[in-house]
Wavefront OBJ file of the C-alpha trace (Angstrom):
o trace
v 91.867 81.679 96.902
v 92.212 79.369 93.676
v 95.418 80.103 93.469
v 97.992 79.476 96.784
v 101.292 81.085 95.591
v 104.122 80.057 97.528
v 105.429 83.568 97.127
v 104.540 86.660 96.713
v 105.300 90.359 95.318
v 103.331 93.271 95.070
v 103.105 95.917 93.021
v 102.241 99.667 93.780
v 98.675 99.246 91.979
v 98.159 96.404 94.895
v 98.775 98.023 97.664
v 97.448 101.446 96.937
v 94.178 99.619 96.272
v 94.114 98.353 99.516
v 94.894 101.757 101.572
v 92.806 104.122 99.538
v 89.994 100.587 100.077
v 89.034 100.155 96.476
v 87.023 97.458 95.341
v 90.394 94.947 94.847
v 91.260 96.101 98.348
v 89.565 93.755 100.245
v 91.051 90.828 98.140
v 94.542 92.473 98.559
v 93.824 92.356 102.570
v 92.666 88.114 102.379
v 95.830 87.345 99.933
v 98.066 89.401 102.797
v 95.880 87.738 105.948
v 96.462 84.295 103.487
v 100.221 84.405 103.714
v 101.073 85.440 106.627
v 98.826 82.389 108.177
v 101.030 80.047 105.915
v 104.230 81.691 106.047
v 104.381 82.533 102.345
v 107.213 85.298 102.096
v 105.943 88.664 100.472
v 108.086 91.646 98.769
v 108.197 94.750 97.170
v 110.677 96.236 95.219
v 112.197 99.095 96.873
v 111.257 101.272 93.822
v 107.727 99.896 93.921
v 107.620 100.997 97.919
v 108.859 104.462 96.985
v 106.036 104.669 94.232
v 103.428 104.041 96.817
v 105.479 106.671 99.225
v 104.815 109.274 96.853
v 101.346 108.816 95.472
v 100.380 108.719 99.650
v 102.439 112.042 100.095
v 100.682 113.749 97.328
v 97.515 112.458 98.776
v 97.906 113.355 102.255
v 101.875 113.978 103.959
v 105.170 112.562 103.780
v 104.506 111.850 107.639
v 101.460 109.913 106.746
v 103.555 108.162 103.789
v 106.331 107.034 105.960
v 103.552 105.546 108.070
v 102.630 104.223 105.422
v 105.622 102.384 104.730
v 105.710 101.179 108.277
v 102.735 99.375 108.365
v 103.724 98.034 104.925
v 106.872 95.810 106.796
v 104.061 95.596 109.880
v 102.659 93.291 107.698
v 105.299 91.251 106.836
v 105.598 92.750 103.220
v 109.849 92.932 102.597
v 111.271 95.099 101.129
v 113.809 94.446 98.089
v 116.611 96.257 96.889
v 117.384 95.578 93.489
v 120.645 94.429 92.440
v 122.605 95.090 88.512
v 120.650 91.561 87.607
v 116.856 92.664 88.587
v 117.623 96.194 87.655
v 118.654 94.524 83.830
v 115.779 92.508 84.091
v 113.773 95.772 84.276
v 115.294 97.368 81.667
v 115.039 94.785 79.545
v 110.829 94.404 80.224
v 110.722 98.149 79.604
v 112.808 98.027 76.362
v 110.815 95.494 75.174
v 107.143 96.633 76.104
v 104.839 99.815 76.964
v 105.120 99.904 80.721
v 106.092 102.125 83.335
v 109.876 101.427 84.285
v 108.363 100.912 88.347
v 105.991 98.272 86.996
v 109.351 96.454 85.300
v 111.134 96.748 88.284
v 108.349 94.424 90.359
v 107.817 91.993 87.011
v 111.887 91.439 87.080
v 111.288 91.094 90.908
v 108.816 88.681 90.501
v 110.875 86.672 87.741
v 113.825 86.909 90.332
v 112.173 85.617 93.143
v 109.715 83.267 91.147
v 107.084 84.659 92.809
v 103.375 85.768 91.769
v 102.918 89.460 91.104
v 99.971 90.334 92.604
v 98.385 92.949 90.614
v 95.368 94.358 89.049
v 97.175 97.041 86.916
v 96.327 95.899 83.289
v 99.940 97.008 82.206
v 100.869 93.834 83.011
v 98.989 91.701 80.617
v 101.351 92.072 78.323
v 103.877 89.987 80.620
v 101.533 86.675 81.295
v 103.891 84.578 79.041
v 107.048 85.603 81.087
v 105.882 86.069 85.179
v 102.960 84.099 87.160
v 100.210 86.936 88.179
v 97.706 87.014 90.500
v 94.955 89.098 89.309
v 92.854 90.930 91.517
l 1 2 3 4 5 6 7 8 9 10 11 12 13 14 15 16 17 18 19 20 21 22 23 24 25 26 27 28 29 30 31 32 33 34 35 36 37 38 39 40 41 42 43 44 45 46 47 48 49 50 51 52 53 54 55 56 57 58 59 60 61 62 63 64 65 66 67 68 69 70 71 72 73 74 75 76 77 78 79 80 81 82 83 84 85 86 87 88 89 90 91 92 93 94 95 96 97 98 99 100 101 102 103 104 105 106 107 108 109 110 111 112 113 114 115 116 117 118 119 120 121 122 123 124 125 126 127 128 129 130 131 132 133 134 135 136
């Protein structure tokens, strides 16, 4: 890994990749194996967890989505609620560029937590000058 964030967040894109084992899934799987051997924290936004929740229900079942969830915290991935400052933070990405309002809620988590977005969704080019990325 050239880079070695010292924290992490993930967006839906991320993680779907590495369920549904798309090309970037494998790299998703070493950054995760990566931080949990050196204690880097990871997160999600809450809203980003319940886009992955749904795009794996449509897929399959909302059994097999809440299982996916699960194994989500299983490996170590947090979970974030967002508060009136990261939800502002959001908005204010979204107001200000052509992005899904999901994808602005994990760049404002990212900014929040001064993390790097780990991501291969090219939505979020448009952000390189305001959140660190980790593209995969």
């Amino acid at each position: 890994m050239t880079v070695r964030p010292q924290m992490i967040v993930f967006d839906s894109w991320a993680l779907i990749a590495y369920f549904e084992d798309e090309p970037a899934g494998q790299r998703i799987e070493e950054i995760i194996i990566d931080a949990n051997e050196r204690d880097i924290p990871m997160w999600m936004s809450v809203v980003n967890a319940g886009e992955v929740w749904y795009i794996v229900a449509r897929q399959t079942s909302h059994s097999e989505a809440d299982s996916t969830i699960a194994e989500l915290r299983s490996l170590g991935i947090h979970f974030e609620t967002p508060d009136w400052e990261a939800t502002r933070q959001a908005a204010v990405f979204k107001s200000k560029h052509k992005m899904s309002y999901a994808d602005a809620f994990a760049a404002a988590l990212s900014m929040q937590k001064n993390a790097h977005l780990v991501t291969g969704d090219n939505e979020f080019k448009q952000l390189e000058k305001e959140i660190k990325i980790l593209w995969v």
